[in-house]
N, C-alpha and C positions, 0 to 999 in steps of 0.2 A: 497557513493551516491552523496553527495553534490560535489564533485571534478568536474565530469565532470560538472554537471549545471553551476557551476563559473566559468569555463576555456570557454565554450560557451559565458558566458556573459560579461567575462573581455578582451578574448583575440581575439572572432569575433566579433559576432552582434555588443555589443558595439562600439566598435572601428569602424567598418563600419558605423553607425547610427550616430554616434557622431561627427564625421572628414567628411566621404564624402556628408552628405546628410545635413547636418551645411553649409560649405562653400561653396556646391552649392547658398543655399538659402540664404545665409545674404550676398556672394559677387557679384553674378553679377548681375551687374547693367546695363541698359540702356547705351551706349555710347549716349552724348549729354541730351537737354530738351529746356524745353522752357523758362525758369527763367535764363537766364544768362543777363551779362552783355554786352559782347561781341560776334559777329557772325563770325563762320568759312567761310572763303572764299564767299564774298558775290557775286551775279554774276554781279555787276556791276565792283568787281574787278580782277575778274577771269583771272589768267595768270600760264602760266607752272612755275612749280617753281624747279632748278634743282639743287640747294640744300638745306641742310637740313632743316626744316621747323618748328616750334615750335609754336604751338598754346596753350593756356592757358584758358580757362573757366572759372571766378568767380563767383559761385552761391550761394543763400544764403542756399542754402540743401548741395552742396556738390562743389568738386573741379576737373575739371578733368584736363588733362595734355595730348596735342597729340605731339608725335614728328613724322615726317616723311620725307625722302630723297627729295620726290618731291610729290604736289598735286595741282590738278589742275579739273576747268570744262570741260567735256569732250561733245564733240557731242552727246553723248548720254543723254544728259542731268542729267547724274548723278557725284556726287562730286568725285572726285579717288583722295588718296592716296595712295603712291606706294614706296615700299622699295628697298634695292638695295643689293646686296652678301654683309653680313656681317651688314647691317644696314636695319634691317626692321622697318616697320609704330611700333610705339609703343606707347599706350593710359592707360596715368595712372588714374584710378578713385581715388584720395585721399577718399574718404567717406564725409559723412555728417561732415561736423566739425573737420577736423583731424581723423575721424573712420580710418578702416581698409584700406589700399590700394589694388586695385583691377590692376593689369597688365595684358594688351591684346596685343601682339607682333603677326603681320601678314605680309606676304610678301606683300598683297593688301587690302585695305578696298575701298566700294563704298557703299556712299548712296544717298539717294533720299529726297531732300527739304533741306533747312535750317535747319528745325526741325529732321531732320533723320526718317522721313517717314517709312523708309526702309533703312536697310544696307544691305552688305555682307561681311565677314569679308574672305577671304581666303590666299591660300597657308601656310600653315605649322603653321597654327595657336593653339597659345597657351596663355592659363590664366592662370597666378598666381596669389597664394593668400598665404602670411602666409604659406610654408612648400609645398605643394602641388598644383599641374600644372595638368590642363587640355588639350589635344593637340587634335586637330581633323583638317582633309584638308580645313573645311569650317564650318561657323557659320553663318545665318543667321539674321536679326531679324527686326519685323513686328511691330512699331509700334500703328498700329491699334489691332491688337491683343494682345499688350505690351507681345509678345514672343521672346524669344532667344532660336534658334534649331540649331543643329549641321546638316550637309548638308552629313556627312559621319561620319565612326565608331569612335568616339572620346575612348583615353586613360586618365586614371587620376594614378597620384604619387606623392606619397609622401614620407619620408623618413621610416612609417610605414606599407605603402600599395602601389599597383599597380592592375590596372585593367583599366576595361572600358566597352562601351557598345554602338550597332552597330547607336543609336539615343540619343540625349541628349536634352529634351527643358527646357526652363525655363520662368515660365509666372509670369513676375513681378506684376502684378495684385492684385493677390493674393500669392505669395512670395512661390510657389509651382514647386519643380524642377520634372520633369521625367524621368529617364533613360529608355531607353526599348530595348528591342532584345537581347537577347542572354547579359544579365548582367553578369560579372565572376567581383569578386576581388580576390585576395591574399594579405592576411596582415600578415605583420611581428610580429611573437611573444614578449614577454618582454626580456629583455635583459638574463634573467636565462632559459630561453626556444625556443631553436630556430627553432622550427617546426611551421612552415607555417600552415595559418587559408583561406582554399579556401571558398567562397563561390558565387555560381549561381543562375541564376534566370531569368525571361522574362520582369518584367517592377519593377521599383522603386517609387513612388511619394513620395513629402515630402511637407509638408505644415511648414513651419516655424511660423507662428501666433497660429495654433496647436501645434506648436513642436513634430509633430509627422511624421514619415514615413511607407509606406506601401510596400510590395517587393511581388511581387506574379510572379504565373508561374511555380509551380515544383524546388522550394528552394531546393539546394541541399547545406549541409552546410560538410565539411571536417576540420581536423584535425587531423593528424598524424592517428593512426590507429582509431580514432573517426571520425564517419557520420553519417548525420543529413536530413532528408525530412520534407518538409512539404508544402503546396500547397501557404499560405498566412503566410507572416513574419509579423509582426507590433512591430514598436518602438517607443515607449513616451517618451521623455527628459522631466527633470525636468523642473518647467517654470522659475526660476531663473536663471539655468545655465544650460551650456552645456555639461552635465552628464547623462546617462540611467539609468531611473526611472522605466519602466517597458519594458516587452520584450513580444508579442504573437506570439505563433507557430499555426495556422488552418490548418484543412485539411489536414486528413491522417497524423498525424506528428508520425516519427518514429526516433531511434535515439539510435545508436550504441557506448556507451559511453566506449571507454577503455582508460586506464590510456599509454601514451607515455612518455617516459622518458630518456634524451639523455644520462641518466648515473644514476647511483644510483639504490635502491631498490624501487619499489612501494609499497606507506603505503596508509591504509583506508582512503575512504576518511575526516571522523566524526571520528577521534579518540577517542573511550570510556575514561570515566576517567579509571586512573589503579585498577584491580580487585585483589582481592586475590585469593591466588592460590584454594581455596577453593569454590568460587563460580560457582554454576552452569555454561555453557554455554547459551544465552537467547532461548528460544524456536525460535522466531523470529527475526534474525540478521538485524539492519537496517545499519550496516555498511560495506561496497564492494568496491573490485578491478574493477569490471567491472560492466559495469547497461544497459540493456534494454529497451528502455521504447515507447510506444505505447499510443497515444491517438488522440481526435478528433479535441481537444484544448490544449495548454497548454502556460501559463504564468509566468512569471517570474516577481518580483519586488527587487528593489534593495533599500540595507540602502541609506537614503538622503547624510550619513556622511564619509562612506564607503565602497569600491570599491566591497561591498559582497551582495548574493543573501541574501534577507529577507525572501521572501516567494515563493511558486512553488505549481501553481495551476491549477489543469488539469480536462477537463469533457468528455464526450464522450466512457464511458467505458474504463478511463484508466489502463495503467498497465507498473508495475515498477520491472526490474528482475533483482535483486541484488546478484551475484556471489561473493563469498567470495575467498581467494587466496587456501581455503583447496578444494575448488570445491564445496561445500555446496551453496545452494539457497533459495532467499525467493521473492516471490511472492508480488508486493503489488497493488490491483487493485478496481477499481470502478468504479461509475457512474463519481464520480466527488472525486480527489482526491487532499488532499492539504498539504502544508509539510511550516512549520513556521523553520527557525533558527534565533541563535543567530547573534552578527558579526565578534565571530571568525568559524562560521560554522557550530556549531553540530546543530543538530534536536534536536527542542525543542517541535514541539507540530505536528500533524501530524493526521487529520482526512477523513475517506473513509464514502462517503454515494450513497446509491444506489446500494447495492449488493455489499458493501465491504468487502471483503477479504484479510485475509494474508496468503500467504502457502510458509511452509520452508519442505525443503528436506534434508537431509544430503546426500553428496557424496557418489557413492554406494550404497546407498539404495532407494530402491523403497516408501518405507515407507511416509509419509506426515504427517504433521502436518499443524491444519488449525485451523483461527479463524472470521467468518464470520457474518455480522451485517450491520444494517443502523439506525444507525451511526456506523463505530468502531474509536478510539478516544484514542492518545497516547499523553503521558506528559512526557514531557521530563524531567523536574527536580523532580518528582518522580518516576519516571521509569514504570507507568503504563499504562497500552493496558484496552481500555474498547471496550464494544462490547456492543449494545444496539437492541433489538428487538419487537417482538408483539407477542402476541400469533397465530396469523397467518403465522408470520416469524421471527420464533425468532432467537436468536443468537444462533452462533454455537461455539461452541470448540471443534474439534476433533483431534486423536492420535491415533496411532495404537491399535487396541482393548477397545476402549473408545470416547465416543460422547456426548458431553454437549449440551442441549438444552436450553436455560430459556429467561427471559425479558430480564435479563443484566447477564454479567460476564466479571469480572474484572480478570486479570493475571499481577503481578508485575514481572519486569523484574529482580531484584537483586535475587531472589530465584525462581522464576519458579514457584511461588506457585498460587493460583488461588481461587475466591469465584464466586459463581454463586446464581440465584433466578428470583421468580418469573414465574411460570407455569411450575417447571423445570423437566427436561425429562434426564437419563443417562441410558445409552446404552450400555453395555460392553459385548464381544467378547473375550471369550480366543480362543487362535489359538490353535488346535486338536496336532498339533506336537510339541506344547513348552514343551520342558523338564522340568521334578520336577513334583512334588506334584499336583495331581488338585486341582480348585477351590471347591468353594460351588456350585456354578451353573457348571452345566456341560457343556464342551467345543463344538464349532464348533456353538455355539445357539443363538441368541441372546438375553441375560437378560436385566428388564427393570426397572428403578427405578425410583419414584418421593418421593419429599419432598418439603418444605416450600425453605431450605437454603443448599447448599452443600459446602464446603472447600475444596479444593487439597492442599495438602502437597506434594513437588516435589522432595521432601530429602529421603523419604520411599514410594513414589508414591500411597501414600492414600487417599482415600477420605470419607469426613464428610459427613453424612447426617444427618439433623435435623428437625425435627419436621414434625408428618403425613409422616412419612417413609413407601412407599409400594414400595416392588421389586417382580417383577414376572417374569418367563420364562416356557413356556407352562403351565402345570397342576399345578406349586409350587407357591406358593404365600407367599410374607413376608412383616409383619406389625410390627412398630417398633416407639417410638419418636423418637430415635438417633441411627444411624447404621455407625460402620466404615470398610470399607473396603481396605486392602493394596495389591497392585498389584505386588509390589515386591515380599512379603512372602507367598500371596493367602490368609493368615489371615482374619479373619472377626470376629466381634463382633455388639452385636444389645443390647439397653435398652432401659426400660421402655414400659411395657405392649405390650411386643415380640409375636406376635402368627403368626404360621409357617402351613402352609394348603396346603399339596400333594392330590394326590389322587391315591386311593389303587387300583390298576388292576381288573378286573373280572379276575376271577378264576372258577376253580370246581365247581360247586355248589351255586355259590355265583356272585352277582352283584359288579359291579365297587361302592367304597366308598371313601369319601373324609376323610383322616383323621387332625384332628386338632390340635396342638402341643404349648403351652404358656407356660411362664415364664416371673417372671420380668427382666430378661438376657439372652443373647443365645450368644454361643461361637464355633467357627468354629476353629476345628483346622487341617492344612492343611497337615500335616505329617501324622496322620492318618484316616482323613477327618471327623472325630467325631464330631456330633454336638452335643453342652452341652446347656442345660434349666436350669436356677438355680432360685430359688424364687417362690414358689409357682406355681410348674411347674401344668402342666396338659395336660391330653392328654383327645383326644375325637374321639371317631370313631363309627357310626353306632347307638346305644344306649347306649354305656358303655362309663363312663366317669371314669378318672382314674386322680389321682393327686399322690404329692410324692416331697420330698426335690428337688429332680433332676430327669433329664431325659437327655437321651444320644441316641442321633440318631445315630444307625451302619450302617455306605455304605453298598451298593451290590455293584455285580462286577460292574454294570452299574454305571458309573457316574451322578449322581443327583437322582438316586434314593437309599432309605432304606430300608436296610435289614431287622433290627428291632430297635425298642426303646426300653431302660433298664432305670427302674425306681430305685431309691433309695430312703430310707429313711423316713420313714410314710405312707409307701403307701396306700390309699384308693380307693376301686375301686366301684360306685353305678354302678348298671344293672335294670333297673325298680325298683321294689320294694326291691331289692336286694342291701345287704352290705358287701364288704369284708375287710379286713385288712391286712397286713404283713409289712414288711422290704423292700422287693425287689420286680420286678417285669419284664417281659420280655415281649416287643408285638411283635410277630412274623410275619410280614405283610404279607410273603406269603401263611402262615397261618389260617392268620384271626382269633389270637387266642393270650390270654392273660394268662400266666401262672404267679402266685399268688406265692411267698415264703417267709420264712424265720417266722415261725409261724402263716402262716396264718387264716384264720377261717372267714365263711362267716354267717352272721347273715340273717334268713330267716322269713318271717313275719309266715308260716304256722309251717316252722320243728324248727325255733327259730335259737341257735347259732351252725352250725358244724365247727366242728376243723380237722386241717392233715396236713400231710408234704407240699402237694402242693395243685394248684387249679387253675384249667384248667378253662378260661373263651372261650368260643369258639361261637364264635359273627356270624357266618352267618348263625348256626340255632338257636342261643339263648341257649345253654347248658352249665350246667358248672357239672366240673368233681372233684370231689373232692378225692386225694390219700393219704393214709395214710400207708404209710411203714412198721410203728408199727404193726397195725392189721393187717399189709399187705392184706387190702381191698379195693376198692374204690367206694365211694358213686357217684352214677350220679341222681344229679338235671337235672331233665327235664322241659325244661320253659312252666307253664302255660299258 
């Protein structure tokens, strides 16, 4: 990601911002003033002069130097000098004090007054400065307006760049150059990359006492197989020197970042430190061959010390589309997006607010993974993605078959693993055709869980939940302090004060009932989908309340619902005034009916204590049936 930003910033903008729109502005200067000590050609001494001619200026601001073949007052009342094949007019500005020298070489100059009123500088005029030549058929320039205009489409080169543009003014006033019409450069790359950096546009301005220049007009920026749009360019030089301190892209900015390469392999642009072969892959890649990126604004700042982007800050609903070389993507976008590096390049801190989002895809799959928030908020030197929300809008984490909701959630990048909290809401979705074992909740549905605090584990794709655990999906309901659930194995496990509430179908005879299911543990086991109660289990349905060491939910064929519950181990069953006892015990739900064994015997306030082999508790008319094998009889309590 960081590759293409720096190759924009080191080997166009810059360089255009830095060289052309610089030595516009600190070199040209005025030919002439009015602080000299000597006068060109005064009209009292006015004569042809037919050869070459050497005039000198000593001023106390600056120095200038004219040479020319022949000049003279002309009928027109204007000054001419005039150059000849091979020796044109030639006007050196020394600078203030020995500054920079400013050269203007013309086949003709004319101007008006002593003072230079007015010139005009033409045929085949050109200024140099230090490296780079301006050429245009004619120059202008207005001392009352203190402008210098080019009269036709002036070219500028240097040994790094070429271009030009169809107007050129320069208002020494305020030390502010224009280019306008139809701008193009092309600048030469560094000496390790020799692909051409074009860039277009309709007008430039540059203020030098700002140090800033402005490019607008439908900026089109090129480079090798990378292009770059945007309506309005701005560049800030440092105010010490002549270096890019910041860079603006406005309007509509769009920007095709591929990696060119005149030989060799393409590498990331942020190379990870090295991983072990063990570690996950990060859910969200922030390093790519190629980058997308779309916004309204986007800025760039540069180290004061070194020639690298610092920071890259974008608003406008941006978005940033990172292609990895396997064909995997990751999405990163928002209201206002901002990206901090070091100064050899990696991401170090990187925050989306206003509807920020990250979404990565793997190649070939449809599948996403998403993480969304305002703020969401990455650190680089611990490797964590925060995501921050409201209960209005909170943050997201979603996965296929999984959807986090809370205030915040945190996901470290070295394991993939993940905490969330605060209002928090999870969502899971088995998909109807995953092969293996079902879940606890049954597929195609969506299940819904809340608690205090959740965990992801990204090693066995589990998750924690702690404290005020309720999960529900249609009629079932599950209340739990701690419940873990693994997506890998479908396993599940719930503690502390567990109670599990379906609801029983109408049937024959009998109205629709909710039944109750506790223990101080509940265990799901996904091979033969049995759910286990341990610790002071109990069940409750209708009037009969039933406890026992254990209780084991049996599936029906229908996924998420029970066939029956088997009780073991002390079982006690109250029914109004009624008490039974045994060993074991079976609830047959579609039934609606509780069978008693393993030496049962039910204690009756009227008939006292009966004893038998079994005992039929049958809940939708209140009966219980008592059979005794031995006597091979069976007693039926009818409910008072």
């Amino acid at each position: 990601f960081v590759l293409g930003l720096r190759k924009i910033l080191a080997v166009g903008l810059a360089a255009f911002g830095l060289v052309v729109a610089v030595y516009f502005a600190t070199h040209l200067r005025r030919p002439g003033g009015t602080d000299r000590q000597s006068e060109p050609l005064p009209p009292q001494k006015v004569e042809r002069q037919e050869e070459p001619r050497y005039l000198e200026f000593n001023r106390d601001l600056s120095r200038m130097e004219i040479k020319a073949p022949r000049s003279y007052l002309g009928s027109d009342g204007l000054y001419h000098l005039e150059g000849e094949p091979g020796r044109p007019v030639t006007i050196v500005d020394r600078g203030a004090k020995g500054g920079r020298d400013l050269r203007f070489t013309a086949e003709r100059v004319e101007y008006e007054g002593k003072d230079w009123e007015k010139a005009v500088f033409s045929g085949g005029v050109s200024i140099e400065t230090h490296g780079m030549t301006i050429r245009a058929e004619a120059f202008d320039y207005d001392k009352a307006a203190d402008m210098l205009r080019s009269r036709s489409a002036a070219t500028i080169r240097s040994e790094r760049f070429h271009g030009g543009a169809r107007s050129v003014d320069y208002c020494l006033r305020d030390d502010t150059t224009i280019l306008s019409d139809r701008v193009q450069f092309t600048l030469a790359s560094p000496k390790d990359d020799k692909i051409p950096f074009d860039m277009s546009g309709e007008r430039m301005t540059f203020n030098y006492a700002q140090r800033r220049a402005r490019l607008e007009g439908g900026i089109r920026l090129t480079h090798g197989r990378t292009k770059g749009r945007a309506d309005i360019v701005e560049l800030q030089l440092f105010p010490d020197r002549d270096d890019l301190h910041i860079l603006w892209l406005m309007g509509g900015v769009t920007a095709a970042l591929r990696e060119s390469k005149t030989g060799g392999q393409a590498k990331p642009a942020a190379p990870p430190a090295a991983a072990a072969a063990s570690d996950p892959k990060p859910l969200f890649s922030l390093t790519s061959e190629t980058q997308d990126i779309s916004a309204d604004q986007l800025m760039l700042t540069a180290f004061p010390e070194v020639a690298s982007v610092s920071a890259v800050r974008s608003r406008g609903r941006a978005s940033f589309l990172l292609t990895a070389a396997d064909g995997s993507k990751t999405r990163i976008a928002g209201d206002t997006v901002n990206f901090g590096f070091n100064r050899q390049g990696r991401l170090e801190a990187m925050s989306l607010r206003g509807n920020g989002s990250l979404t990565s895809r793997e190649a070939g799959r449809p599948e996403e993974t998403r993480l969304t928030g305002s703020p969401v908020l990455y650190e680089g030197f611990s490797g964590v993605l925060k995501a921050f929300g409201t209960p209005a809008s909170p943050a997201v984490s979603a996965a296929p078959g999984r959807e986090i909701r809370a205030d915040w959630i945190v996901i470290f990048e070295r394991n993939n693993n993940a905490d969330a909290s605060g209002n928090l809401l999870v969502v899971l979705q088995r998909d109807e055709d995953k092969p293996g074992a079902g879940g606890f909740f049954k597929p195609g549905r969506p299940a819904f869980m809340r608690a205090d605090f959740l965990g992801y584990t990204d090693r066995d794709q589990s998750l924690f939940l702690r404290t005020g655990v309720r999960m529900w999906q249609d009629d079932q309901i599950l209340e739990a302090a701690e419940a873990t659930i693994s997506s890998a194995t479908e396993a599940m496990n719930a503690e502390g004060g567990v109670r599990f509430v379906f609801v029983q179908p109408a049937g024959e005879g009998r109205t629709a009932a909710s039944v109750e299911i506790s223990g101080d543990r509940m265990d799901f086991d996904p091979a033969t989908r049995q759910v286990r109660f341990q610790g002071r289990g109990r069940l409750l349905s209708r009037d009969a309340d039933l406890s026992a060491e254990t209780l084991t939910m049996m599936p029906d064929q229908e996924p998420g619902r029970a066939r029956s519950v088997l009780a073991k181990g002390g079982v006690a069953i109250k029914k109004g005034a009624r008490k039974a006892f045994g060993e074991a015990a079976e609830f047959d739900v579609e039934k609606d009916a509780i069978v008693l064994t393993g030496n049962p015997y039910l204690i009756d306030q009227e008939r006292g204590t009966i004893r038998g082999d079994k005992l039929t508790f049958r809940l939708s008319d209140g009966t219980i049936e008592v059979e005794n094998r031995a006597q091979k009889q069976a007693e039926i309590v009818i409910k008072s």
